[in-house]
N, C-alpha and C positions, 0 to 999 in steps of 0.2 A: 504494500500500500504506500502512496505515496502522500505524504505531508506537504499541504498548501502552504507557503508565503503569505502572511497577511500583509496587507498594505500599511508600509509606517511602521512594520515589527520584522524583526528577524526573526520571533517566536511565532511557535503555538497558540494562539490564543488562550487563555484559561477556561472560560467557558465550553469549549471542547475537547479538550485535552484528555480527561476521561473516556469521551467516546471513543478517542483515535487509539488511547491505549488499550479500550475493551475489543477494539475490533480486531488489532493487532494479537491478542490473545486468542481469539473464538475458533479459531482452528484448531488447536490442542485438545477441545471438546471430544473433537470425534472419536476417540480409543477408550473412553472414558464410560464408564459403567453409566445406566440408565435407561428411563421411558423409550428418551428419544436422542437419537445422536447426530452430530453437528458435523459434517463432514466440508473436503475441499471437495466444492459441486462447481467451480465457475461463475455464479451466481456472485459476482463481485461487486456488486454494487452501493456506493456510500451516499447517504441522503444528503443532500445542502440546503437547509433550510432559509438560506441567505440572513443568515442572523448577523446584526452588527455590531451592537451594545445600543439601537437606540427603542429594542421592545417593540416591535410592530406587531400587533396581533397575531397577526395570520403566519408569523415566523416559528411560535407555539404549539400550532396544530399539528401537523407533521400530513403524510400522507398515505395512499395506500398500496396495495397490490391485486394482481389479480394471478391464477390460473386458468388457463383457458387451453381447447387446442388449434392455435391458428393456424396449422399447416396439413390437419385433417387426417396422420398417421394416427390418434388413436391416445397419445400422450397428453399431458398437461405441460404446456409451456407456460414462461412465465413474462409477466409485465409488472414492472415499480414504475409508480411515481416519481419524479423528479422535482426540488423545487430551484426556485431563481433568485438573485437578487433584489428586491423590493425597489431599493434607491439607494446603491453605489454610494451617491453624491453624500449620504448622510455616516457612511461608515464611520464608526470611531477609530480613535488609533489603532487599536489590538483588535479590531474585527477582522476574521476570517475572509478570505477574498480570493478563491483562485484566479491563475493565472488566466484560465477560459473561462471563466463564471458569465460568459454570455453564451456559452454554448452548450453549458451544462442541458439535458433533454431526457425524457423517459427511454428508458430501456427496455425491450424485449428480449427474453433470453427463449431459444429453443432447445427443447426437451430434447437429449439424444443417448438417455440412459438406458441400458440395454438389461435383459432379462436378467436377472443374480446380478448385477452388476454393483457397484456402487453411482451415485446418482453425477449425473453430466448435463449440463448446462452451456451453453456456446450463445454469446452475445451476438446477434441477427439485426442488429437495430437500425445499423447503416443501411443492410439492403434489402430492409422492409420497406423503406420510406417513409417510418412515421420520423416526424420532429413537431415533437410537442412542444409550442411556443407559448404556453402559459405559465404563471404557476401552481404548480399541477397539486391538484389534493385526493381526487379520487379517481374511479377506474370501473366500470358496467360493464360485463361480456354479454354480449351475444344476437346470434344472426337474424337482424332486424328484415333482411331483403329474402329470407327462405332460400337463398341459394347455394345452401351447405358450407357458407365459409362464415365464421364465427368475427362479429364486427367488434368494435371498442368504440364506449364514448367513456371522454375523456374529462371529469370536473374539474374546474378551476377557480383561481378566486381572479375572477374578469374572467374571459371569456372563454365559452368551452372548445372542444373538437368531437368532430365524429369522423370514426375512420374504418372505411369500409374495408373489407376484408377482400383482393381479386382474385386472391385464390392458388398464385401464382409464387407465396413466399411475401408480396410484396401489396400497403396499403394505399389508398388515397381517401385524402380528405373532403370530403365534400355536406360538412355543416351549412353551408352556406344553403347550398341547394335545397338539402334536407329540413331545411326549415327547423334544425334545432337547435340553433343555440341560444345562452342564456347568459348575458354580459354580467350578472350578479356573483355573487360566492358561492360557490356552489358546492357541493362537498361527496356526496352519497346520490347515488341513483340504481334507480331497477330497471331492467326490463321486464315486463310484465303485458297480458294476451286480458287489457280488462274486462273487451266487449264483444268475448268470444268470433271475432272475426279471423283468426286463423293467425294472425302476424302480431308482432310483438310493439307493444306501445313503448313509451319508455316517459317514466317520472321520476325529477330531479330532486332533491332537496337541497333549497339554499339556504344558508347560515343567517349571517347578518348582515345587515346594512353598515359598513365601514370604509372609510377613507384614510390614507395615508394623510393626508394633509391637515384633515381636521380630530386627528385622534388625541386622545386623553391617555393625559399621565399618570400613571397607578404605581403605589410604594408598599412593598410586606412590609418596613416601619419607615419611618420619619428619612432615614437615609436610606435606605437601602430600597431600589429602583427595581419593580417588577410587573410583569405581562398583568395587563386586564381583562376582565372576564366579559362575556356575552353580552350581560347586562348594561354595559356600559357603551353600546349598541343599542340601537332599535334592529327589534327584528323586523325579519321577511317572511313574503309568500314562497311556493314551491310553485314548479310547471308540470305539468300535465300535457305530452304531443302524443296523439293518438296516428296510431301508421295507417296512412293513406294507401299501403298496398303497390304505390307505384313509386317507390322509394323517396316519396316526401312525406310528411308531419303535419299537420297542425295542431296550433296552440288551443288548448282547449280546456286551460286551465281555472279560465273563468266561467266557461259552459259549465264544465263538471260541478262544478260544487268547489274545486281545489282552493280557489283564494279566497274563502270566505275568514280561512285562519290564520293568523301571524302567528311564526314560530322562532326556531333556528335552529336546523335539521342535519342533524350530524350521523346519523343511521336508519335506515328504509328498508323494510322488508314486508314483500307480499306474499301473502296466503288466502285460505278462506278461513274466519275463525268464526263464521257462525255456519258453519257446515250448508251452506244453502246452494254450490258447484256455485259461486262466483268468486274470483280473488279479489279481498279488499288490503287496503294497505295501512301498513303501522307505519309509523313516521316520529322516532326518539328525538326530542328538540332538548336544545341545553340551555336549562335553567328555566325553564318554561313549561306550560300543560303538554303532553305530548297528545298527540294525535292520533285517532282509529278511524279512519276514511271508510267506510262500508258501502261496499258496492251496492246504488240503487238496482242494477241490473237493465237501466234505462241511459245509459252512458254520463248518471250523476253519481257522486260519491255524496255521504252524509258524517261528519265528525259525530261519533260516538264514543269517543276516548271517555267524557267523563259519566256517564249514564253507566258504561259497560267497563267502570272503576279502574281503567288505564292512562287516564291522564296525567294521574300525580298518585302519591305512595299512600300506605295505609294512614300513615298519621295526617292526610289530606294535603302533602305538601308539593309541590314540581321540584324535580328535581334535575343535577343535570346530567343529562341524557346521552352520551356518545354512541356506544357497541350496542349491537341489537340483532336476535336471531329469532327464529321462531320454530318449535317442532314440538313432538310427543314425546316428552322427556319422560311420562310416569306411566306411558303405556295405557291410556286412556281412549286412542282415535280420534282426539283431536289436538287442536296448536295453540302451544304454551308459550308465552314469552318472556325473556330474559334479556337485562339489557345494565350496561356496566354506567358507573356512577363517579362522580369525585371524592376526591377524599372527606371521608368522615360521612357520606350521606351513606355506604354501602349500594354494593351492586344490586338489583330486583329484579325476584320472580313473579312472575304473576303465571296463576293457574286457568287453565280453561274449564269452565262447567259445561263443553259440550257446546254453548248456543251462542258464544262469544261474550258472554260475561264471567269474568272475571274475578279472582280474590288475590290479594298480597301476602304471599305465603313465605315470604323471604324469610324470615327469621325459624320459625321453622321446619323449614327444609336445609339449613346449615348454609347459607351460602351470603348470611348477612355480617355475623361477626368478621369471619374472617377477610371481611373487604372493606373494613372501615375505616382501615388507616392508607387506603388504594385509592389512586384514579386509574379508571378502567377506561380502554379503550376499544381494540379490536374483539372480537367475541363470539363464539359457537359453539354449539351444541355437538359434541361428535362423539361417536365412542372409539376413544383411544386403543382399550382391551380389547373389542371387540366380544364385548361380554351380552350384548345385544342391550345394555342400557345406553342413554346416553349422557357421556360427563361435558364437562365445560373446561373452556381455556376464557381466561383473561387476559390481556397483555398491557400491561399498564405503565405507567408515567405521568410525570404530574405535571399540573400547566401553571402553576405558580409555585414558587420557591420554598420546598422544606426547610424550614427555619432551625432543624438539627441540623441537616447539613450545611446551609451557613453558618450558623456555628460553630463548625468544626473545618470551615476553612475548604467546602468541596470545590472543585472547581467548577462542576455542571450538577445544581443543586437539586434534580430534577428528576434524577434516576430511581426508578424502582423494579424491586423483581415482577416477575410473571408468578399466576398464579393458579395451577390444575385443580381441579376438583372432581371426587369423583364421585358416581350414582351409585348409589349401595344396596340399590333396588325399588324398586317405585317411587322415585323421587327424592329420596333422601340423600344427603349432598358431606363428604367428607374431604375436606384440602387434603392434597398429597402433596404440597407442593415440594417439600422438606426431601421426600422420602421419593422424588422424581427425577434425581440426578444432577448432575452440574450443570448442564442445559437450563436449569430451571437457578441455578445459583447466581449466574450473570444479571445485572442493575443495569440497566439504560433507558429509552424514553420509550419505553415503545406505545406504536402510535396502530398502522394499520397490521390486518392477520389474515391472510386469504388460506384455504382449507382445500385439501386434494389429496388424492393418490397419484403422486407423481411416479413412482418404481411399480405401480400397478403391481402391487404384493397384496393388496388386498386390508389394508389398513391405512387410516388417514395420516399426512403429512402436513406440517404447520409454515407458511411464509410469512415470517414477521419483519413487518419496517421501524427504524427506530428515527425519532426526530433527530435532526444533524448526525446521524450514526449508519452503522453499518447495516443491510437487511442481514436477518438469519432463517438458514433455513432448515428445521428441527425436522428431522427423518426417523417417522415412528418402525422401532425396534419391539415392541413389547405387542401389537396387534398382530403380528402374522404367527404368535404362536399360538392364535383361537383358531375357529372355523370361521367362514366366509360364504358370502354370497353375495356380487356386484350387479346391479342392473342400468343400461343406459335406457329412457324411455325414450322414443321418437313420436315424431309428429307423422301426421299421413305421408309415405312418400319417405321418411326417412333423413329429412335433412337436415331438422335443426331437431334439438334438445326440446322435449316437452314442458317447458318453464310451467308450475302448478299442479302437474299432474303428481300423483300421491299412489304408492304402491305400498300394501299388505302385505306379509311375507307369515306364509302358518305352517308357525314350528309347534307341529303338536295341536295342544290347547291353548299355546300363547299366539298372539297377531303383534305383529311388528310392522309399525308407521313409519313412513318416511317419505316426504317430499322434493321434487327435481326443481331445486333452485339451486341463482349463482349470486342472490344480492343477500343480505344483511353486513356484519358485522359493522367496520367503521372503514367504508370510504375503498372498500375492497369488493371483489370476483371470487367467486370459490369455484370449484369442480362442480359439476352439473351432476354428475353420475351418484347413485344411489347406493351405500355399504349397508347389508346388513352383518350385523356381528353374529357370529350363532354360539359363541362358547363353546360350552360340549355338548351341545346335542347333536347328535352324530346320526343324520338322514342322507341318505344315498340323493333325495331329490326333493323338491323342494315345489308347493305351488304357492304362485304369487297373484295376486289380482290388482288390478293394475284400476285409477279410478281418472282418467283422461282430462284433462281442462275442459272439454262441451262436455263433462257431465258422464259421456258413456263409459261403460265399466268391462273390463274381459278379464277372461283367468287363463293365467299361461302356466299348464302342469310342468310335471318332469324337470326341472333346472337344479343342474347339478353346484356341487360349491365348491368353492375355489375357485371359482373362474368370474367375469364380468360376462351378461347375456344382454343383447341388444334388442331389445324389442322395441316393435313398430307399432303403433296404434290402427286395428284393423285388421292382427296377424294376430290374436288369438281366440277364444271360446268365448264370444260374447256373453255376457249376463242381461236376464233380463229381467226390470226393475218392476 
């Protein structure tokens, strides 16, 4: 790794110094006993958040990643974030400042890890053609045009990108045309099929309304000069472009129902949580009521967040809102949500009763104590073991200055561990974090966490970005020694990912839920493709029933495990309702 020259210093800047030392170590992970192990993947990428000393909001935030597979062999490639310079002009002495910090651009790395192999990564970025000219905060997969090649839209704080996939290795951008972009902050987006027309809509969430020019000065005391939080912004509305089918957009954010709310939306994720076959959308805002969009099913949404007790916590308060996922964590059939918190308010669960009302069950189901001295960021529901529950990863970092560690002289006061937890059967939630290996001993900011089976061993893998730090990337070791079972859903035709579609998997007398999304956690893309974990139940074959975004339903016997099955909507034994 190579150390930047700050401008006006022959040093390191202090304020990063720690990260450059952490990253410098993170290789020696890999041999090291553990969940999950850190290996040399190529995957070399180091975040710039263009930090100066002079505290610009948006410097704070850090950004995301995605997994996707852009080149249609079958792997998960990967995409980081990049951020930029805010304003050069105002660097302080000892700010950080590469020599290119105008060319600094997202990166794409392609998957080129081979069976048994250990994990390979080769940066593709040049002769993709993307150059991300923003500064970049977030990252949305997926194939908006149905032509089997997997697109990217690109969030920024100003203005975004959308970049089509040709299929060819190589993208272009064409937001312009496509009628989506959104000049605001933008941070978290989904794609999502609201109004059952076959093609994928796509809704943004933007943060706040802020300026470099007109921004406010915030101090953790009297001297000591620190980031400002949300509040000290007006918030924003979010977009709504519903796909026209003919590879344009319209904004239909006002139609829908979407701007009837002010927020500042830092994680987005769509499902159905009142079981009705429509996707509606959760929308985590920071410091604010969060939002539960509910599909009228007539191209309006309706905010139910605080009716259906998901606006604000048990003790009736908003809180702030970053990581956000949604699944059947207790084995119940329907979608629970979990969403990561700042320090001292704790991260929350909230349970689903089936109808898409909700209770706050954080405290106990284990997963409140132990987050209360965290800010959480990135965030998902996955099962590590593969024990068929599913546990959670937080990945966290704080956005204003631990006052221990100024007091003891840190250099980047900012850093905190990550934090595993595991399900210990219907819900019930124990940190492993201690007892998860060195992997999980490492302190930095970490910001975005995109989730996949990259080595397609049949257990998930974690991409974490850290603010002004190194990304890592945590290759689970501890899931491939259960049982398995992989499903990719398709749409008619086979060519994109069935975004909402929701697969049952019956081991026995138990059913196992699971939904084919790529949006939640913070400002990232996850793996499209479905794991079930089986443990030890040891079945030759396996039948799964499959429940389609139009609502219809088919059951696909005989699927063996251990392997990923591709299934097409249309290919197998219909049910009928």
């Amino acid at each position: 790794m190579s150390v930047f020259s700050p401008a006006g210093s022959p040093s390191v800047p202090r304020f990063l110094l720690m990260s450059l030392l952490m990253a410098a170590a993170l290789p020696r992970l890999a041999a090291a006993e553990g969940l999950f192990a850190e290996p040399e993947s190529g995957l070399d990428f180091v975040h710039f958040n263009g930090m100066t000393g002079a505290y610009y909001f948006p410097e704070m935030m850090g950004s995301g990643a995605a997994f996707f597979d852009y080149d249609g062999d079958g792997d998960m490639d990967a995409y980081v974030v990049q951020g930029h310079m805010l304003n050069p002009a105002d660097a302080l002495e000892d700010a950080l400042i590469p020599p290119a910090h105008d060319k600094l651009v997202d990166r794409l790395y392609r998957n080129d890890t081979e069976p048994g192999g250990g994990a390979v990564f080769t940066d593709v970025t040049a002769a993709s053609g993307i150059v991300a000219a923003g500064y970049g905060m977030g990252v949305a997969a997926g194939d908006y045009d149905n032509d089997g090649h997997v697109d990217l839209y690109v969030a920024n704080y100003g203005s975004n990108q959308l970049w089509r996939n040709l299929g060819n290795g190589r993208f272009e951008e064409v937001t312009s045309s496509a009628g989506v972009d959104d000049l605001r902050w933008s941070v978290s987006s989904a794609w999502v099929d609201y109004d059952h027309d076959g093609d994928l809509d796509l809704y943004v969430g933007n943060y706040v309304k802020h300026s470099l020019e007109n921004r406010r000065t915030c101090r953790l005391s009297k001297r000591e000069l620190d980031y400002c939080g949300p509040l000290a912004s007006a918030g924003d509305t979010d977009s709504l472009f519903r796909n026209d089918g003919n590879g344009r957009f319209t904004d239909v954010s006002k139609a829908s129902g979407i701007e009837a709310a002010w927020g500042g939306a830092l994680g987005v994720i769509a499902a159905d949580f009142d079981s009705d076959g429509w996707v509606d959308i959760y929308v985590a805002n920071d410091g604010v009521a969060n939002q539960l969009w509910m599909n009228q099913r007539d191209g309006t949404f309706k905010n139910e967040a605080l009716i259906a007790g998901v606006a604000v916590n048990r003790d009736g308060m908003p809180e702030a809102s970053m990581g956000v996922d949604a699944a059947d964590f207790d084995g119940d059939g329907d979608e629970d949500l979990f969403m990561t918190h700042l320090r001292q308010e704790t991260n929350t669960l909230y349970v689903n009763d089936g109808s898409g009302w909700f209770d706050d069950d954080t405290a106990v189901l284990g997963v409140g104590n132990p987050s209360f001295q965290y800010t959480g960021f990135g965030t998902a529901w996955f099962d590590y073991d593969n024990d068929g529950w599913l546990d959670i990863l937080s990945v966290n970092g704080a956005v204003k200055k631990i006052d221990a560690l100024v007091r003891a002289g840190d250099p980047y006061p900012l850093h905190q561990r990550n934090q595993l937890f595991r399900n210990l059967g219907e819900g019930r939630y124990k940190e492993v974090t201690d007892d998860a290996g060195p992997a999980f001993a490492v302190s930095l900011v970490s910001r975005g966490a995109a989730f996949g089976d990259i080595d397609d061993d049949g257990d998930v893998d974690v991409l974490i970005t850290n603010n002004a730090g190194p990304a890592r990337l945590l290759i689970n070791v501890t899931g491939q020694d259960a049982r398995w079972l992989g499903l990719r859903l398709m749409v008619p035709g086979g060519k994109r990912d069935a975004y909402g579609a929701r697969a049952v998997l019956e081991v026995g007398d138990v059913e196992m839920w699971r939904r084919v999304r790529a949006d939640g956690s913070y400002a990232s893309s996850n793996d499209p493709r479905i794991l079930f974990g089986l443990g030890d139940r040891e079945t030759n074959a396996y039948r799964a029933r499959v429940v389609w975004p139009d609502g219809t339903e088919e059951a696909f016997p005989g699927l063996a495990p251990g392997r990923y099955h591709r299934l097409e909507q249309g290919g197998g034994e219909e049910i009928n309702q």
